[in-house]
N, C-alpha and C positions, 0 to 999 in steps of 0.2 A: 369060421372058415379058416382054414389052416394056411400058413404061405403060402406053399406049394399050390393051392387051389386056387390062388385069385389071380385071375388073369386082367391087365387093366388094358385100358381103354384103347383101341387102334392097337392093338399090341405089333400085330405083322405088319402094318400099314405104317406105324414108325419104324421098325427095327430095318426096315425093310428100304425106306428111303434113307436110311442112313450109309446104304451101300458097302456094307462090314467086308473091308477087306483082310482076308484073315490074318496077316502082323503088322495090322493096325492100331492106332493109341484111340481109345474113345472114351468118352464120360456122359456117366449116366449121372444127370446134377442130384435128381431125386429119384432113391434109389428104393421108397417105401416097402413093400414086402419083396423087391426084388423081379419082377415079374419081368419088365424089358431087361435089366441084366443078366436074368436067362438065358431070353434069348440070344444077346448079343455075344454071349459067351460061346452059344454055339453054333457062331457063323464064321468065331476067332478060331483061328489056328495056333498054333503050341506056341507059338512067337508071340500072339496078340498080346493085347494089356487092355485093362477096364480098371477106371479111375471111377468108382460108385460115393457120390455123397449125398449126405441128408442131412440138416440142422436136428432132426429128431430122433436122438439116441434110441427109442423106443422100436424104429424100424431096423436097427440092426440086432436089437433081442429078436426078432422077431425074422431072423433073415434066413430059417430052412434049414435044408441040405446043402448048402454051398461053400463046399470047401475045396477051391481053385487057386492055387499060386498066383493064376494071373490077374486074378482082382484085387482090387485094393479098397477097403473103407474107409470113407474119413467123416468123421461125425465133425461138419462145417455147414454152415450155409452159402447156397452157391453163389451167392454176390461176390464171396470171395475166392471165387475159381482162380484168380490171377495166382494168388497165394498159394493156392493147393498144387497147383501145375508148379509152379516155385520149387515148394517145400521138395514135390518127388521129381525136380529135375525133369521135368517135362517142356521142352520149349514149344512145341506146336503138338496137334491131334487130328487125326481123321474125321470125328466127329463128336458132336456133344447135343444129348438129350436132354429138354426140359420140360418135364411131364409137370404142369403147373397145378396150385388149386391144393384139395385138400385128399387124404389116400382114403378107402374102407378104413384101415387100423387104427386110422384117426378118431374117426366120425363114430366107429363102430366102439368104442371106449369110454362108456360113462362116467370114467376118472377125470378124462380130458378136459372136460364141462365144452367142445367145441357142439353139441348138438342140443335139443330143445324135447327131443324124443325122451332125455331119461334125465331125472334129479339130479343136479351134481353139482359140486362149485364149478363157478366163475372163472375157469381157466383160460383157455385158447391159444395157449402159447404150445409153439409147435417145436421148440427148444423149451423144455420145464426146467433147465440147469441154470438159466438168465432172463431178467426181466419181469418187468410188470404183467400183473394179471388181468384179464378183463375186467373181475371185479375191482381190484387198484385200481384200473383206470379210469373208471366209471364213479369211483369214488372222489377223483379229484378236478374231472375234469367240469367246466362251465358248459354254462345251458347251451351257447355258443357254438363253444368246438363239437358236443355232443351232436347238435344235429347238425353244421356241415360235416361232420364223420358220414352218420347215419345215411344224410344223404346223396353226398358226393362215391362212397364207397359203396354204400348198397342200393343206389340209386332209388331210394324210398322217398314217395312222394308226400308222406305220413310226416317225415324229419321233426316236423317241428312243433305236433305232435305228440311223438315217441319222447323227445328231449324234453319237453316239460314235465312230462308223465312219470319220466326216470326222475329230473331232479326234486318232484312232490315225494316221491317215494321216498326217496333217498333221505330227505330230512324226517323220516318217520322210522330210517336205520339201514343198514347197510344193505345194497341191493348185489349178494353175491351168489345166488342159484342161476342155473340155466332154466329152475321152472319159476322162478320169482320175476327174473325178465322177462322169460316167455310170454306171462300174467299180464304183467304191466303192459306191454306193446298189444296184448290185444284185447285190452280196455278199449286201447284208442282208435287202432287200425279196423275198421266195419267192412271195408272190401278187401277181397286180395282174388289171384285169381285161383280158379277152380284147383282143388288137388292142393294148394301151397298155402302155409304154415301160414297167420301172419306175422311171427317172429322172423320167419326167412332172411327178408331181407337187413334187418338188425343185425343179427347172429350173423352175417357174410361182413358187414361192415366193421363190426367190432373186430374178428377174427383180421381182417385184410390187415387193419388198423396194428394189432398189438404188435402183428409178426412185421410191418412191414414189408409185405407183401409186394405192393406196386411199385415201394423205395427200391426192392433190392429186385426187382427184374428188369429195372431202368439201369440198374448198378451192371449185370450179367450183360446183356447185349453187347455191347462195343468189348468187354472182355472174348467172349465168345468169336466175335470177328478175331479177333487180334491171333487168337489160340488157334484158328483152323489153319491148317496149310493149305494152299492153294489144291480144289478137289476135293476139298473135306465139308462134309454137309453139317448144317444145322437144322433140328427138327425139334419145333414147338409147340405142345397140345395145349391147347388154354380150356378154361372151362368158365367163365365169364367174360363179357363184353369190354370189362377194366383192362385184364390183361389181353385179350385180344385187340384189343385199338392201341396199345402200349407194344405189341409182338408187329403186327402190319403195318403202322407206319415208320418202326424203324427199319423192317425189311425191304419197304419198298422205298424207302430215302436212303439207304445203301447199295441198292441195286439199281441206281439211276445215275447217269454222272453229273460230277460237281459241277455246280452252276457257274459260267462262268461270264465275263463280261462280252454283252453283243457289239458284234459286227469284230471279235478277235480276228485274225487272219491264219487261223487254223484248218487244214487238212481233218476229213473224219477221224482217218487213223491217228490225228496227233492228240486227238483227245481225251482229256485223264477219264479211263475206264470204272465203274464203277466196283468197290469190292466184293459186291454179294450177287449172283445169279437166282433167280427166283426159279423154283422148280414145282411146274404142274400149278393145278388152282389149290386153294384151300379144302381141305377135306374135312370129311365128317362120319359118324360112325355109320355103319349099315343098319336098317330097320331091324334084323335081327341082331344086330348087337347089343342093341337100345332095349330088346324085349327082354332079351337074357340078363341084361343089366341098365337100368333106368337110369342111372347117377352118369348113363354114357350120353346122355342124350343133348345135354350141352356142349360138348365137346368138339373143337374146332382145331385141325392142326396145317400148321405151314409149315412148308422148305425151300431152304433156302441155298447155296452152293458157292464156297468160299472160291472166287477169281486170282489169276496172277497179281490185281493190282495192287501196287503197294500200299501200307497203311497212312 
């Protein structure tokens, strides 16, 4: 599938609650083959600006026909948006997109080792420029951490299990294929549910694990408040229950206000407002979008709408 052809998930249903005012500042955190900074590009006007990042150099090889002055790429991870808004002089923004989870060009890349479908090394690193490899880390880590990994991140009820099974392997030589894993987990794993792997939930946890995944979308939030100007939306698709219980209760404990002590002798109106406006319920893709493309089908997005109140 070529860039240009991959359309991801919710495309118009985010672009779209983001309210693109056309000389507007917005950032697209992950900015994979580009598909919502398409669109967002063209709902900007000759003034807009789009701040597009991705920790994975591979999606701006990979970035099309897009050659717009008013974009900008920055091969960073967006934990560090505070910095990136820094570096180009940016103090606040209209909007910022976090299209969470893993892209096609990832999954679809047998070099990557992030999938169980094709032979490869042990990769999973979603930055290959830094950092330990799934097989590294699997190589060093104890029975221990392996399965609360396993199963705090992939919510696998197998953990401890899978963790023996890896560390019996492991002293017989290095366990660094995506199908050597695969193997092992389902020696152990007998049920899983209909249709799914049962490396699945392994392979989600290792990957969450190497990238620090759930570290750095705890890290983004309270940036992302900070960055919007009042009127400026945040819109976040999750594609597991980690980061979506990580995405909903920081929206809905900024959108409420600060607790304060009972029985103060305050006025409604004197009361500190909270920063974030909740907009609409939680959405999800349409039945046909899910048919068109199945990887849609866990996909969950919120919004949310930056208030006057102060930080």
């Amino acid at each position: 599938m070529s860039p240009g052809s991959h359309s991801p998930v919710l495309l118009h249903a985010a672009v779209t609650s983001l309210k693109v005012r056309p000389d507007g500042i917005y950032v697209d955190c992950t900015f994979g083959r580009g598909g919502h900074s398409r669109e967002i590009l063209a709902r900007l006007g000759t003034r807009g600006r789009l701040i597009a990042m991705d920790r994975d150099q591979a999606a701006f090889e990979a970035r099309g026909e897009i050659d717009d002055e008013r974009l900008q790429l920055v091969h960073e991870n967006f934990g560090d948006l505070r910095k990136v808004l820094r570096a180009h002089r940016i103090a606040q923004v209209d909007g910022i997109l976090l299209d969470l989870g893993m892209s096609s060009l990832q999954l679809d890349d047998p070099r990557r080792g992030f999938s169980f479908r094709f032979d490869a090394p042990l990769d999973m690193r979603m930055d290959t420029s830094c950092g330990a490899t799934a097989a590294e880390w699997l190589a060093g880590a104890d029975e221990l951490e392996l399965r609360e990994i396993i199963r705090n991140y992939g919510e696998e009820r197998f953990a401890k299990q899978i963790a023996a099974a890896v560390v019996a392997a492991r002293a017989r030589g290095p366990v660094a294929t995506t199908r050597e894993l695969a193997r092992i987990v389902a020696q152990v794993v007998r049920t899983r549910e209909p249709g799914q792997n049962p490396a699945t939930r392994t392979f989600q946890a290792l990957r969450i694990h190497v990238n620090q995944e759930l570290e750095e979308l705890t890290r983004v939030l309270p940036q992302c408040v900070a960055a919007l100007t009042p009127g400026g939306r945040l819109v976040a698709i999750s594609f597991h229950s980690l980061e979506d219980r990580i995405v909903k209760r920081f929206l809905r404990a900024h959108s409420q206000p600060p607790q304060l002590p009972k029985r103060l002798p305050l006025r409604a109106a004197e009361l500190p407002q909270p920063q974030l406006k909740l907009i609409g319920k939680m959405q999800r893709p349409s039945a046909d979008e899910i048919a068109a493309n199945p990887r849609a089908r866990s996909a969950v997005m919120r919004v949310a709408e930056r208030t006057e109140a102060a930080l």
